[in-house]
ZAZATOR-710778 format. One record per residue (C-alpha): residue number from 1; residue in one letter; x, y, z. Coordinates in nm, 3 decimals. Layout:
# residues N
<pt><k>NUM</k><r>A</r><px>X</px><py>Y</py><pz>Z</pz></pt>
...
***
This chain:
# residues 91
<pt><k>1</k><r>X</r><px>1.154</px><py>-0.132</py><pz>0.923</pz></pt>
<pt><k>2</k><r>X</r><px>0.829</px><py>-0.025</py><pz>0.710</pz></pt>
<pt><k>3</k><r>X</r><px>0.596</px><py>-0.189</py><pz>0.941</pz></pt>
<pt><k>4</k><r>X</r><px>0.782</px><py>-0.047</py><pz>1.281</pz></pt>
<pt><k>5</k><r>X</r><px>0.793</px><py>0.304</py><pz>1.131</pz></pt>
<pt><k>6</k><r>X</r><px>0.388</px><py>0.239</py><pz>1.038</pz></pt>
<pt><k>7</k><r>X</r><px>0.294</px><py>0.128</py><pz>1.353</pz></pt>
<pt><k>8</k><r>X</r><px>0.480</px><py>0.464</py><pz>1.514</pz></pt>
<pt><k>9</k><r>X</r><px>0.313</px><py>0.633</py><pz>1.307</pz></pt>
<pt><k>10</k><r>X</r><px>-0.038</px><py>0.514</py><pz>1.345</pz></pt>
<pt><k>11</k><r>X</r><px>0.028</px><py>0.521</py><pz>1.677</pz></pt>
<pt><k>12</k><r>X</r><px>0.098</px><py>0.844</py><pz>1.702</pz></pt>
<pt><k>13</k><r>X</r><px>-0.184</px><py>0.971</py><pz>1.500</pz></pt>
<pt><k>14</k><r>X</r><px>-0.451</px><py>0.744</py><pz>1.687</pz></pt>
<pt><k>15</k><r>X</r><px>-0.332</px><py>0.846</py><pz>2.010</pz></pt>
<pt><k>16</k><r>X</r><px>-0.396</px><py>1.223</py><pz>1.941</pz></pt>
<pt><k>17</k><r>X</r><px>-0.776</px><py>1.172</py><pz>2.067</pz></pt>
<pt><k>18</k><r>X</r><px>-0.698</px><py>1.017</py><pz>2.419</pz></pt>
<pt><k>19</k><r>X</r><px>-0.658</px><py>1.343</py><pz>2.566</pz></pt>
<pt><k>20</k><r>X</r><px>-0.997</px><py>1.467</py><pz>2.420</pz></pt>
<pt><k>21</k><r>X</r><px>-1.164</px><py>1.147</py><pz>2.582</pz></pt>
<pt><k>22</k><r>X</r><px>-0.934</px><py>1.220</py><pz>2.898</pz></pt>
<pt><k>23</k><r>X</r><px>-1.066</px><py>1.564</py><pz>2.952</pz></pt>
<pt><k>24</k><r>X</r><px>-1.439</px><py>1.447</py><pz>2.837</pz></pt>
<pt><k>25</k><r>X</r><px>-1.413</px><py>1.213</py><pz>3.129</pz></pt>
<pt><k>26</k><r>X</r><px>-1.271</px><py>1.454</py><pz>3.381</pz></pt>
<pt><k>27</k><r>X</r><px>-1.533</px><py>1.745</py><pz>3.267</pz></pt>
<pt><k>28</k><r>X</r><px>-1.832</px><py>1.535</py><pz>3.176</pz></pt>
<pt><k>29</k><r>X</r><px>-1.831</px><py>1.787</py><pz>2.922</pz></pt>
<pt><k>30</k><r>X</r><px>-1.829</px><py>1.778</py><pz>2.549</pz></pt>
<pt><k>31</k><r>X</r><px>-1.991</px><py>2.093</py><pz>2.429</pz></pt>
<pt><k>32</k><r>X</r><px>-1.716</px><py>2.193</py><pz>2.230</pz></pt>
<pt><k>33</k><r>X</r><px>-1.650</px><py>1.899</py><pz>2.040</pz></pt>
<pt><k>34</k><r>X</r><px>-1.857</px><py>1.888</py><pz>1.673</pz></pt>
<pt><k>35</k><r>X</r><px>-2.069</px><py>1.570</py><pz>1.590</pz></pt>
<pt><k>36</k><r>X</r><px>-1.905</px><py>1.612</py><pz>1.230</pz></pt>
<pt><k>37</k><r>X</r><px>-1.556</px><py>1.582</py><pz>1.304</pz></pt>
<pt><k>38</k><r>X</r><px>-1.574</px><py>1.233</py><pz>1.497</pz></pt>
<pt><k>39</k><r>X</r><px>-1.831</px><py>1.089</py><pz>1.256</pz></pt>
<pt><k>40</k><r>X</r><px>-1.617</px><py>1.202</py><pz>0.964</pz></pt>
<pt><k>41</k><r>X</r><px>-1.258</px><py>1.069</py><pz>1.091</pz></pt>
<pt><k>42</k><r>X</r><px>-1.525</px><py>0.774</py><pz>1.168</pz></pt>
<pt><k>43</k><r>X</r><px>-1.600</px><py>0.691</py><pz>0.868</pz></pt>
<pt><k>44</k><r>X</r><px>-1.232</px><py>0.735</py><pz>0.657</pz></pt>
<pt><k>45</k><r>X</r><px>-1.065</px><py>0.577</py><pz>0.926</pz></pt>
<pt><k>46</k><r>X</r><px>-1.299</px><py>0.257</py><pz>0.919</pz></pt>
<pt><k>47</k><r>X</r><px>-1.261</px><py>0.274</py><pz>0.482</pz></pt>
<pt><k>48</k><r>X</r><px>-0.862</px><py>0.283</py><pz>0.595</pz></pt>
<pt><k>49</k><r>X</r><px>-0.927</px><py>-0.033</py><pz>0.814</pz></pt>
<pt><k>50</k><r>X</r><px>-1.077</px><py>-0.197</py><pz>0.500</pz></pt>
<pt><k>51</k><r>X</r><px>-0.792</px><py>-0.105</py><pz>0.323</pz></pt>
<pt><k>52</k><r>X</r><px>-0.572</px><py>-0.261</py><pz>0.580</pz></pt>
<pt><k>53</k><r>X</r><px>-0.758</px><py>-0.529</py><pz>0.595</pz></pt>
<pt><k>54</k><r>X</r><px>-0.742</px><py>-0.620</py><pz>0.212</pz></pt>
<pt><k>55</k><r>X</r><px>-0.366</px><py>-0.542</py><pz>0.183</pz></pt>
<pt><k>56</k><r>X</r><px>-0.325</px><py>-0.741</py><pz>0.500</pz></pt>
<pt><k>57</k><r>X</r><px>-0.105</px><py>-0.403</py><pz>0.650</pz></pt>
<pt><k>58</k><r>X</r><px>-0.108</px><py>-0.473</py><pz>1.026</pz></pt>
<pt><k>59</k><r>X</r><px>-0.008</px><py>-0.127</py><pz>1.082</pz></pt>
<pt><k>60</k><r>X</r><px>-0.278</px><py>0.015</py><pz>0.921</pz></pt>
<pt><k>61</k><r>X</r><px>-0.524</px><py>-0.190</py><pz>1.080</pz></pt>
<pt><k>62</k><r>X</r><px>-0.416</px><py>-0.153</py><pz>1.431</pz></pt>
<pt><k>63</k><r>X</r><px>-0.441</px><py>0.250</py><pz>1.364</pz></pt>
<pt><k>64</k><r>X</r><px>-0.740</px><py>0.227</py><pz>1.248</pz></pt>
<pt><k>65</k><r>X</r><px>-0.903</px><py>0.014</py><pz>1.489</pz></pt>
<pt><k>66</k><r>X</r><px>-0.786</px><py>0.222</py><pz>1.784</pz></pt>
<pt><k>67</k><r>X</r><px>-0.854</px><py>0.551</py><pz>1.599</pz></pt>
<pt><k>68</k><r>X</r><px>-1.214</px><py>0.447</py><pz>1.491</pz></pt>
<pt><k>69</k><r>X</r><px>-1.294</px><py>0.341</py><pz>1.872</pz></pt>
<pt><k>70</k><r>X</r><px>-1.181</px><py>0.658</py><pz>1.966</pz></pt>
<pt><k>71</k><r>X</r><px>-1.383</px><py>0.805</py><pz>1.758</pz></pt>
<pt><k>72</k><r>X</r><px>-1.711</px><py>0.617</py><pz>1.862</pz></pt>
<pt><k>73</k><r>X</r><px>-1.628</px><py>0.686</py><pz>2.233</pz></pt>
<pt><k>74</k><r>X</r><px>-1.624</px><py>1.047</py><pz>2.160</pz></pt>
<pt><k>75</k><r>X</r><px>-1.976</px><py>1.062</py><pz>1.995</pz></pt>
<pt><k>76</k><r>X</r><px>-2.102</px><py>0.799</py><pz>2.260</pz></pt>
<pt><k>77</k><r>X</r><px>-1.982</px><py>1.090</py><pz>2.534</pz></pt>
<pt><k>78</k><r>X</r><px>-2.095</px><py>1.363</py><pz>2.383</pz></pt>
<pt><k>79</k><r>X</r><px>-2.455</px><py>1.244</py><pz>2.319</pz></pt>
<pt><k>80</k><r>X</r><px>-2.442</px><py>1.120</py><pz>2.662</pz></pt>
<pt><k>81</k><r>X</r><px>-2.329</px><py>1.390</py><pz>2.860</pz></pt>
<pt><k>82</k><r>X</r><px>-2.603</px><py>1.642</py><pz>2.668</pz></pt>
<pt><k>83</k><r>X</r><px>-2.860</px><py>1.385</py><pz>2.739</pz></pt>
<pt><k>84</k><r>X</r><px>-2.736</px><py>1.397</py><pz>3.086</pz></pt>
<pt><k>85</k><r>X</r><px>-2.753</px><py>1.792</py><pz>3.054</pz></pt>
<pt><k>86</k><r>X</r><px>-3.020</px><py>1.804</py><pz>2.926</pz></pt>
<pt><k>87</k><r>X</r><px>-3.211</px><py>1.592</py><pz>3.196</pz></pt>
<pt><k>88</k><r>X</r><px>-3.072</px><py>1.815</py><pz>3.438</pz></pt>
<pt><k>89</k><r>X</r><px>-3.204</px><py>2.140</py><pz>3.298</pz></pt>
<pt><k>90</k><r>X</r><px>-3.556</px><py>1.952</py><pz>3.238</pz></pt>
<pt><k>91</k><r>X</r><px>-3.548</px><py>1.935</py><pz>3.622</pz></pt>
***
């Protein structure tokens, strides 16, 4: 029951930045999203993967996982889409 009610819950909480890469997608825009906040929840979530990994916690490491790539995929958009801007305003 511990590891169904983890997996919910990470889950849950990893899913929460699909619709940020959803709209990213749809817009091609990021402007509004911060650099910090992605690298940050990055970062812990990857130290919470380690964790996972050491306690051998499935739940946390499938959160983690997803949440980190989530993560990365919104930095990777956002640095490409003002490259992309920018290029376009160069023009």
């Amino acid at each position: 029951m511990e590891t169904i009610i983890g997996l919910v819950a990470g889950a849950l909480t990893s899913f929460g930045f699909v619709p940020q890469i959803v709209k990213g997608l749809k817009t091609k825009k990021m402007e509004d999203v911060s650099y910090y906040m992605p690298v940050i929840l990055a970062v812990g979530m990857s130290l919470w993967l380690v964790y996972g990994l050491l306690r051998r916690d499935i739940a946390i490491i499938a959160a983690n996982i997803f949440g980190t790539a989530c993560n990365i995929v919104i930095v990777a958009m956002k640095r490409m889409y003002e490259r992309n801007r920018d290029i376009k305003n160069y023009i």
